[in-house]
The first five atom37 places (N, CA, C, CB, O) and aatype in JSON, in Angstrom:
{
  "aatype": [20, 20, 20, 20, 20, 20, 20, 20, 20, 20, 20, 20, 20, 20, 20, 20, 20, 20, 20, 20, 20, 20, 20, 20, 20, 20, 20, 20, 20, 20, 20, 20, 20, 20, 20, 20, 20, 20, 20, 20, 20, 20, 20, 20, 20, 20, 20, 20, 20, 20, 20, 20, 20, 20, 20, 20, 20, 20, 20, 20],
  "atom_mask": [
    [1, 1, 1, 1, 1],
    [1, 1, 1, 1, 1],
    [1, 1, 1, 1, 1],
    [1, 1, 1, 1, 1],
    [1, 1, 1, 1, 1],
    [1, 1, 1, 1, 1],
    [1, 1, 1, 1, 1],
    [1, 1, 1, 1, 1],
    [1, 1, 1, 1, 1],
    [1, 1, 1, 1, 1],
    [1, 1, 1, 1, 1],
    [1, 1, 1, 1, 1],
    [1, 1, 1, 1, 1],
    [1, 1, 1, 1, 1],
    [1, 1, 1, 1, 1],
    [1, 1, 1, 1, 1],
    [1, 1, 1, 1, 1],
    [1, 1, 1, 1, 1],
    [1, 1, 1, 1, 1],
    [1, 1, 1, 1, 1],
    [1, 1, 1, 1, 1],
    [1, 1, 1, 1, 1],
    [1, 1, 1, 1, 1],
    [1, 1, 1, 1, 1],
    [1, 1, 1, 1, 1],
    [1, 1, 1, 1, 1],
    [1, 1, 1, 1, 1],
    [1, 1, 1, 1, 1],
    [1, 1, 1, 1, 1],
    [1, 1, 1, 1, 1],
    [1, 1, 1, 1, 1],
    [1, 1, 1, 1, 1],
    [1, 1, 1, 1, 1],
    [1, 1, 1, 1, 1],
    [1, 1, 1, 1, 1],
    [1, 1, 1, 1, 1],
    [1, 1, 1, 1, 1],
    [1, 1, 1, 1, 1],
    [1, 1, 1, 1, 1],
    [1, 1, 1, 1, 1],
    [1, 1, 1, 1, 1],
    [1, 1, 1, 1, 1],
    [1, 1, 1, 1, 1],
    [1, 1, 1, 1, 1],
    [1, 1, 1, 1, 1],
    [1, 1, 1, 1, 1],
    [1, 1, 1, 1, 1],
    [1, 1, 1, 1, 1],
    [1, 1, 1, 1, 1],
    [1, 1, 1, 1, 1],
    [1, 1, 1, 1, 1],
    [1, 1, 1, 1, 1],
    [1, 1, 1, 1, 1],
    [1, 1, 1, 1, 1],
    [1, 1, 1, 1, 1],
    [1, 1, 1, 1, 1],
    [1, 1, 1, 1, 1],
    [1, 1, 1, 1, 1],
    [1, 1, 1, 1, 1],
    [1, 1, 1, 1, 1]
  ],
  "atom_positions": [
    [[-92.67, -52.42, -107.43], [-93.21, -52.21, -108.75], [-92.46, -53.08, -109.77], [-93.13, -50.72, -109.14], [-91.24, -52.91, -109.8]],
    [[-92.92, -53.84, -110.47], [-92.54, -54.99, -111.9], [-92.64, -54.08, -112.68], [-93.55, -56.4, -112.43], [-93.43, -53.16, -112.87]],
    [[-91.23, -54.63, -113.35], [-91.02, -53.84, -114.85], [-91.84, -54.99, -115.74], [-89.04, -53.59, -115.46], [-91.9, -56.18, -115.43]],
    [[-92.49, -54.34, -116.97], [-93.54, -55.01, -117.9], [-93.07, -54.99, -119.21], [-94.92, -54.34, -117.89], [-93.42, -55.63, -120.2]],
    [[-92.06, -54.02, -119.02], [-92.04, -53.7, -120.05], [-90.32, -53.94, -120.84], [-92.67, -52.38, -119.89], [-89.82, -53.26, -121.74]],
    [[-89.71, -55.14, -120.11], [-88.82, -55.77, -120.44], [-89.37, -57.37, -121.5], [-88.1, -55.92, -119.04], [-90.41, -57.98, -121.23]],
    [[-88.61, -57.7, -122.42], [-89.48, -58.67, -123.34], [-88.69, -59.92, -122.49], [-89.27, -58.56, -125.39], [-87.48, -59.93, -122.3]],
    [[-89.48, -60.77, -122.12], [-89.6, -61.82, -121.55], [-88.45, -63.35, -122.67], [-91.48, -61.89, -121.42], [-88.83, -63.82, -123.74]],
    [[-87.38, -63.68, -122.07], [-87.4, -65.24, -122.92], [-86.35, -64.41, -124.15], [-89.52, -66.05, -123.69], [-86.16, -65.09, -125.16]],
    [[-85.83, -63.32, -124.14], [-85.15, -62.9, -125.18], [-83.89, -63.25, -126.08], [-85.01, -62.07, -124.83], [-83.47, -62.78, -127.14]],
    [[-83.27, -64.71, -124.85], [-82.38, -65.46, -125.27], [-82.55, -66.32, -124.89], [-81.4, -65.26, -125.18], [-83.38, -66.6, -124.01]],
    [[-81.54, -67.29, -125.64], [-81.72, -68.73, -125.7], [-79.93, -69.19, -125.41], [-82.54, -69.26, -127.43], [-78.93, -68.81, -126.02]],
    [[-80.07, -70.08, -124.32], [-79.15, -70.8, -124.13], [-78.69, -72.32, -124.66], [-79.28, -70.72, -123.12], [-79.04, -73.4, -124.2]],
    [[-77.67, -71.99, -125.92], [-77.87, -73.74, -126.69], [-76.76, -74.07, -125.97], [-77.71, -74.14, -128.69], [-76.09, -73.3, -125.29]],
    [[-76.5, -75.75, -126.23], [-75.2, -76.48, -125.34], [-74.82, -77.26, -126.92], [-75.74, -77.87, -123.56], [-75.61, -77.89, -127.63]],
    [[-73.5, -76.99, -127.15], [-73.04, -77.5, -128.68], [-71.98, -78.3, -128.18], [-72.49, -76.28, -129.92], [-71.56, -78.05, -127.06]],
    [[-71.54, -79.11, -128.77], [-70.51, -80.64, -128.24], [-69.22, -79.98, -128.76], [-70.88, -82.58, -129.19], [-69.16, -80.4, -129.92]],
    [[-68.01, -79.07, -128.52], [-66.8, -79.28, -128.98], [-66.26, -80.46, -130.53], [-66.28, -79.71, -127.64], [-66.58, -81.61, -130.84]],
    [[-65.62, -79.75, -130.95], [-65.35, -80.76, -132.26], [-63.47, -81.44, -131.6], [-65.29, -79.42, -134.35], [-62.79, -82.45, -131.83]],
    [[-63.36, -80.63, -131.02], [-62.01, -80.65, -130.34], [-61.63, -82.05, -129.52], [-62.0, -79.42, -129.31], [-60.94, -83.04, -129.73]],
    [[-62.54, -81.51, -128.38], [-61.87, -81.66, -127.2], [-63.97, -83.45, -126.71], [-61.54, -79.13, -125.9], [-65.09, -83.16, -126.26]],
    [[-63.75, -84.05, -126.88], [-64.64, -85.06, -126.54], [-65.46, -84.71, -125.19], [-63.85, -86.36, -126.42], [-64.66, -84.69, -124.25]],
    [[-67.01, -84.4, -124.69], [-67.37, -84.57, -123.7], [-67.52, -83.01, -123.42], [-66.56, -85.49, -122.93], [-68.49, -82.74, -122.7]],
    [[-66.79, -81.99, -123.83], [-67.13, -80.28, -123.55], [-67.87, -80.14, -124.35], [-66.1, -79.11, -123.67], [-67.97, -80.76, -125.41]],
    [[-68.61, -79.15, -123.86], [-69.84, -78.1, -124.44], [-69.47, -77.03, -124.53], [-71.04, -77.89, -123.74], [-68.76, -76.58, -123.63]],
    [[-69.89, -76.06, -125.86], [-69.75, -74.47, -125.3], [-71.13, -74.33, -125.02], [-69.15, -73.18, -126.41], [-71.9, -75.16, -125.51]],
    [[-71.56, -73.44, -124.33], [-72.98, -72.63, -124.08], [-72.86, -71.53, -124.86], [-73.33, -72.13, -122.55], [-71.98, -70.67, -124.85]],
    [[-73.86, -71.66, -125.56], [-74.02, -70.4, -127.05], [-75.22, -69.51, -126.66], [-74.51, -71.24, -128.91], [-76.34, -70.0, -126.81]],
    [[-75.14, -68.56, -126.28], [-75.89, -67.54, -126.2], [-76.48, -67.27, -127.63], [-75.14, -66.46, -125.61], [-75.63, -67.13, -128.51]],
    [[-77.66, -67.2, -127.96], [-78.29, -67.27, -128.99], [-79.79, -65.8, -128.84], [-78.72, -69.06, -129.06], [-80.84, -66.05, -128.24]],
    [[-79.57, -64.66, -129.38], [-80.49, -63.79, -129.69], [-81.51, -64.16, -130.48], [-79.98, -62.85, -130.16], [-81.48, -64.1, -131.71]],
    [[-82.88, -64.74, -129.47], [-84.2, -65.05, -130.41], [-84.77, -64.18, -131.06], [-85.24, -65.5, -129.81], [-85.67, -64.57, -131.81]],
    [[-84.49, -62.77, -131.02], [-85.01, -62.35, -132.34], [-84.59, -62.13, -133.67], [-85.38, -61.5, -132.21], [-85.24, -62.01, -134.71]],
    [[-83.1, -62.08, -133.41], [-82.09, -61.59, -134.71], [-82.01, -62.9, -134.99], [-80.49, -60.69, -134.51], [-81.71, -62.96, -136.18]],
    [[-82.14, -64.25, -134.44], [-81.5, -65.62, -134.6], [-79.97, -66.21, -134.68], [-81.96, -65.95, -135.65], [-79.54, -67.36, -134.77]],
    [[-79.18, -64.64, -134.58], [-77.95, -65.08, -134.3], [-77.3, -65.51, -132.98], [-77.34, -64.26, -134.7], [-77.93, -65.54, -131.92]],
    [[-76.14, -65.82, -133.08], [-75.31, -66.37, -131.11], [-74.83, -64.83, -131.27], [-73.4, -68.14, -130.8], [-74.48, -64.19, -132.27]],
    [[-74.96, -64.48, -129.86], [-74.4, -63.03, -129.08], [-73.12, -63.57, -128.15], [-75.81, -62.19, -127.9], [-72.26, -62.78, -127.78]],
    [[-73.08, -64.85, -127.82], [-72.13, -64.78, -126.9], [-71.46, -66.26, -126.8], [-72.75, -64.24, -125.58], [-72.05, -67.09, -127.49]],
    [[-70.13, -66.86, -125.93], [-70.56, -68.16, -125.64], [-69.71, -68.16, -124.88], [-70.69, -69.24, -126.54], [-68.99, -67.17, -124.81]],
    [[-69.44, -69.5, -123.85], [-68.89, -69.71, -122.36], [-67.33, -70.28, -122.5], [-69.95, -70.92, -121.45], [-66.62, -70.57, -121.54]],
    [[-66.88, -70.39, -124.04], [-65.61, -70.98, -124.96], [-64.57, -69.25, -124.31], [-66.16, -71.21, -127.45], [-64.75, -68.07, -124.02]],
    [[-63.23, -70.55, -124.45], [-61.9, -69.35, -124.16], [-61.96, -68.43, -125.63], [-59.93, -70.29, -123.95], [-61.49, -67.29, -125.62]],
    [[-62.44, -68.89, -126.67], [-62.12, -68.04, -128.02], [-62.97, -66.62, -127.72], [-62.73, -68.95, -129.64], [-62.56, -65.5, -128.02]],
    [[-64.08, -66.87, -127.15], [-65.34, -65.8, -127.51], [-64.34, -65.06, -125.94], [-67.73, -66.54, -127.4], [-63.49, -64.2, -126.13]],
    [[-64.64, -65.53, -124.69], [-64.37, -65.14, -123.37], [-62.82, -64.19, -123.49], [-64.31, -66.64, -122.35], [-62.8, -63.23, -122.73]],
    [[-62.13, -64.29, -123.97], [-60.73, -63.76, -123.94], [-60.78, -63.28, -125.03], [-59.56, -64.6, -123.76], [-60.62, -62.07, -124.83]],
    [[-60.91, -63.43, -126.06], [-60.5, -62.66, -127.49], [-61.89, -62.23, -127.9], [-59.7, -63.72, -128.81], [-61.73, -61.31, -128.71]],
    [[-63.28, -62.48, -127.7], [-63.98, -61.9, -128.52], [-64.15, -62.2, -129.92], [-63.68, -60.91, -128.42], [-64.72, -61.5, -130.76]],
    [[-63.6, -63.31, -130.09], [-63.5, -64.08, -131.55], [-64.24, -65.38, -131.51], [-61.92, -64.43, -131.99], [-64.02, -66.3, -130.73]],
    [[-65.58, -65.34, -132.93], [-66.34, -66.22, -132.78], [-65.94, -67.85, -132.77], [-67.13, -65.88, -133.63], [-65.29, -68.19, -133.75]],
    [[-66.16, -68.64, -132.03], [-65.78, -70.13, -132.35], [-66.62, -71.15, -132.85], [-65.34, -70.68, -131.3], [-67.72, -71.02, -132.31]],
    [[-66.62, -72.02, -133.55], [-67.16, -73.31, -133.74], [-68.8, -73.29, -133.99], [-66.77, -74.16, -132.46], [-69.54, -73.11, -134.96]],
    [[-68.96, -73.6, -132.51], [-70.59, -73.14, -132.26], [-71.15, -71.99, -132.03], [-71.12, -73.64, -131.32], [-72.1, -72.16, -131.26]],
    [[-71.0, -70.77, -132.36], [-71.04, -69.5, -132.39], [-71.6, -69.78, -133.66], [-69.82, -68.6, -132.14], [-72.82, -69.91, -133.78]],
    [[-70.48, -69.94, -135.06], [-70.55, -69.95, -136.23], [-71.5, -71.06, -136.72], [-69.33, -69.98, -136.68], [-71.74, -71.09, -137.93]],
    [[-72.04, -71.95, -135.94], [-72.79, -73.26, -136.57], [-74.6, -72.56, -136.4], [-72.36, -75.13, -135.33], [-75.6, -72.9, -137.03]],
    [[-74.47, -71.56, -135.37], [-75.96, -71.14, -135.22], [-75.95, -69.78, -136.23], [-76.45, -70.76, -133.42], [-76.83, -69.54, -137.06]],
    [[-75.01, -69.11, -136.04], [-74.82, -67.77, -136.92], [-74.39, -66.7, -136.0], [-76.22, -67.26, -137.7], [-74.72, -66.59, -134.82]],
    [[-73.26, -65.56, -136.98], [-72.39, -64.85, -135.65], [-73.65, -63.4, -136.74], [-69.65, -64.8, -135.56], [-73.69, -62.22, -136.38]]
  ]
}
């Protein structure tokens, strides 16, 4: 039995260039309905839970 009733596409995965470090990306988890980032693949967000860079460039 398929669940239907989960909303399909509910996030968005952006790739933002480091201002730092040349050639890294963070992956910004981005909530398409609120339009803010929920998450990202950076040591700031992953260990501390504190928004970084590209977190803050889409909206925390």
């Amino acid at each position: 039995m398929e669940k239907s009733d989960q909303a399909p596409d509910r996030y968005e995965t952006i790739s933002i260039e480091s201002k730092i470090r040349e050639g890294v990306f963070h992956k910004v988890v981005k909530d398409l309905e609120t339009g803010k980032s929920v998450s990202c693949s950076c040591k700031y967000w992953s260990k501390g839970n504190k928004p970084c860079f590209g977190m803050k460039t889409i909206g925390v």
